[in-house]
C-alpha positions in Angstrom: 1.4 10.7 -6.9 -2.0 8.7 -7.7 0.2 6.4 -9.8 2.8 6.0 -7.1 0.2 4.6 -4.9 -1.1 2.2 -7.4 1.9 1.1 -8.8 3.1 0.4 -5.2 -0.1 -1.3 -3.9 0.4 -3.5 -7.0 3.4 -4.8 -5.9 1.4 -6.6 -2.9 1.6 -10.1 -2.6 -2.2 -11.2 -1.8 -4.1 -7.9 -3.7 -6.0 -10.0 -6.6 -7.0 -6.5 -8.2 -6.8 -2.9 -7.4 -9.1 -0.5 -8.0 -8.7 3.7 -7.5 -12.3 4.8 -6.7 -12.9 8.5 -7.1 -16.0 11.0 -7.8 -13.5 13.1 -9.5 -13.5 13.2 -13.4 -9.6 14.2 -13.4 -8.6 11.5 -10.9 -10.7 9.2 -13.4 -8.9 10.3 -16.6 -5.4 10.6 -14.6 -6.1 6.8 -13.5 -7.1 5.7 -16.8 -4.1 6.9 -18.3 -1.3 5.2 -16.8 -3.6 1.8 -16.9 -5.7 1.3 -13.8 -8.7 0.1 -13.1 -10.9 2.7 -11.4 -14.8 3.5 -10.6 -16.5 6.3 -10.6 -18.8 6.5 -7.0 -21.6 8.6 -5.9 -20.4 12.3 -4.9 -22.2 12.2 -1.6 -20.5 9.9 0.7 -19.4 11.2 3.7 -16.3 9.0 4.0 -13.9 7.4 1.8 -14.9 4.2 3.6 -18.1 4.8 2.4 -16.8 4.8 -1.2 -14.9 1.7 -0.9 -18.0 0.5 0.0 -19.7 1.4 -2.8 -17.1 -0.6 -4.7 -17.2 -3.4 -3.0 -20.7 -4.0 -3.3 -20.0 -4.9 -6.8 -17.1 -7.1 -6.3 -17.4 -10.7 -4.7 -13.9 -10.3 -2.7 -13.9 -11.7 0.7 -11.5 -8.9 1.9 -11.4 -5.6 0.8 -8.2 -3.1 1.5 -8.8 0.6 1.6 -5.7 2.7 0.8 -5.6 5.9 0.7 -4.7 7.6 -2.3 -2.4 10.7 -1.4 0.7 8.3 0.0 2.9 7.4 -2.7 5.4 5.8 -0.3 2.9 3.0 1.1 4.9 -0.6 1.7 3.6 -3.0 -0.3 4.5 -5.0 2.8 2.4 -3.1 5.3 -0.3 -4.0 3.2 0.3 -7.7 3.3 0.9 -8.0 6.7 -2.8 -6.1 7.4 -4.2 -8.1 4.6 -2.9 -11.5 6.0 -4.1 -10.7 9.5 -7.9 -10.9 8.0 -6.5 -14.2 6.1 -5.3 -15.9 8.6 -8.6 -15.5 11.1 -11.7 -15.4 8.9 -13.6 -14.5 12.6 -11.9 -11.3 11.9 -14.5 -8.2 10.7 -11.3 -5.9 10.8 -7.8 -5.0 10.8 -5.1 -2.3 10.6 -1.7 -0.9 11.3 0.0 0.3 14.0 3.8 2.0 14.0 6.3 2.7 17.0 6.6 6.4 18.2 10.0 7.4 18.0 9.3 11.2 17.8 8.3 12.0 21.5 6.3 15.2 20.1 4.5 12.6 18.0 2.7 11.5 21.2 1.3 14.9 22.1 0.4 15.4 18.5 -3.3 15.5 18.4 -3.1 15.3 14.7 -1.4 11.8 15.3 -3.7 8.9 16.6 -2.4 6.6 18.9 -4.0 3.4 19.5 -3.4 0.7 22.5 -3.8 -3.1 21.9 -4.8 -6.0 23.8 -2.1 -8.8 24.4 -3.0 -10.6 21.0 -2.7 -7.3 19.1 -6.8 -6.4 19.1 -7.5 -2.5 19.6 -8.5 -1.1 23.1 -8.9 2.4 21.9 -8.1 4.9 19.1 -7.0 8.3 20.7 -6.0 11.9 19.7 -4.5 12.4 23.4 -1.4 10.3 24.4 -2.3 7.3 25.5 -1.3 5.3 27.7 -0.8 7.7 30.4 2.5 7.2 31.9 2.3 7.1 35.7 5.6 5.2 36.5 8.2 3.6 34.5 8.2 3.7 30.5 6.5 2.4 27.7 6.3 1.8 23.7 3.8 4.1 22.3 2.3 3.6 19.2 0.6 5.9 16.1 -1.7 4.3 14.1 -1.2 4.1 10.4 -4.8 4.6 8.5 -4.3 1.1 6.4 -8.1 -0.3 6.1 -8.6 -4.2 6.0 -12.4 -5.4 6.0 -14.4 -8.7 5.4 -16.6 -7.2 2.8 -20.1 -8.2 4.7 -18.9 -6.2 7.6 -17.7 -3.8 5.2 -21.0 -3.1 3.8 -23.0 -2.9 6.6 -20.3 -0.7 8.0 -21.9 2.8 7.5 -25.2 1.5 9.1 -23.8 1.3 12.2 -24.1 3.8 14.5 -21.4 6.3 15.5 -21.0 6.3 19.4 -20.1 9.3 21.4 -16.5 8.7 21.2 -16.7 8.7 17.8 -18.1 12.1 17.4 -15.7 13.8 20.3 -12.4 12.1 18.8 -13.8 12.5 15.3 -12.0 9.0 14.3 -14.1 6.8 12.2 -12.8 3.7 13.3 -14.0 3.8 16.9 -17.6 3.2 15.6 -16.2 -0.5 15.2 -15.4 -0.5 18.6 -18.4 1.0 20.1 -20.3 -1.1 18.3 -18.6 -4.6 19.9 -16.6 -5.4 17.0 -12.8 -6.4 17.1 -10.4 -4.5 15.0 -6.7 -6.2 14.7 -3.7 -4.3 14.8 -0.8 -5.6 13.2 3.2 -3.6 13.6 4.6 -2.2 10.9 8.2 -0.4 10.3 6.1 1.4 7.9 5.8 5.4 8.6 2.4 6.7 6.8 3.4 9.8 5.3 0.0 11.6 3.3 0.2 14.4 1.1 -2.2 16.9 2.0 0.1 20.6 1.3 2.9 21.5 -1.3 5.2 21.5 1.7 4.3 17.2 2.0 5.1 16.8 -1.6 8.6 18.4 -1.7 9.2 15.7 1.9 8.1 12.9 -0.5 9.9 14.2 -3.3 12.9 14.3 -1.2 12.5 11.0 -0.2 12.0 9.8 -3.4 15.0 10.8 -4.5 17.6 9.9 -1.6 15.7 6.0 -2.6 16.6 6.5 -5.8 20.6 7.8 -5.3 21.0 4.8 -2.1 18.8 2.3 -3.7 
């Protein structure tokens, strides 16, 4: 799975290097085998943007892309289009992805976060509840996909700031950017994260995987 990820993050058109960071010796020995550069962090950080942190305190990259490690599917597309958003507006501390809801249980999924833009495409609010609330007439509802795009000072001063009280209710990381003034920009995708986190995840993927291979 770890060497899907990579393999398919490598395929991005505006990654310079990728790196699998990891406090785990078997995720070390299993990236070194099939080639990848990887670090070894600190075992105490309490978030994996904390690691990437740590990481990026040693490189000089202007923009740093934190993906997570248990989606072997991930678009080397989404990623550029995330990556160029930080590109394309060096003003920008942040950025992300967003997708359309087409599964309408999807919006009362707590376990899915929803997120609601501005008109240029900035974040208003992360959410576990479905938001917006609709009063009258219809609208697009979107899930956010947890894609990470940073300028690498605001990166590393990241964990310093202080987590708000939405933070801590919602328990999603990224409103501290928020709460703390700082814009975070949202960019659509046709991209549908899909994480392994049970046995019952990996047989989906694998499923996936090989319909891809018998159509593609």
């Amino acid at each position: 799975m770890l060497q899907h990820v990579y393999e398919r993050a490598s395929l991005s058109r505006y990654l310079t290097k990728v790196v699998i960071a990891t406090d785990d010796q078997r995720i070390y020995d299993a990236a070194r085998s099939f080639g990848s550069l990887v670090q070894m962090t600190r075992p105490d950080h309490l978030s994996g943007t904390d690691r990437v942190a740590e990481v990026a305190s040693a490189d000089r990259a202007d923009v740093i892309v934190n993906i997570q490690g248990d989606e072997p599917l991930i678009d080397p597309a989404a990623i550029d289009a995330a990556t160029l958003s930080l590109l394309e507006d060096e003003d920008l501390p942040m950025g992300t992805l967003k997708k359309r809801i087409e599964d309408v249980e999807e919006i009362f999924n707590p376990n899915v976060v929803k997120v609601v833009t501005d008109l240029s495409g900035a974040a208003i609010y992360f959410s576990r509840c479905p938001i917006p609330y609709v009063r009258d007439g219809s609208i697009v509802h979107y899930k956010h996909i947890g894609l990470y795009v940073y300028r690498r000072e605001f990166l590393l001063g990241y964990s310093e700031l202080p987590a708000g009280p939405l933070e801590r209710v919602e328990r999603l990381e990224q409103l501290r950017a928020l709460e703390n003034g700082f814009d975070i920009q949202v960019v659509e995708t046709e991209y549908d994260s899909l994480g392994v986190d049970t046995p019952e995840d990996w047989e989906k993927v694998s499923e996936i995987f090989e319909k891809t291979m018998v159509t593609g």
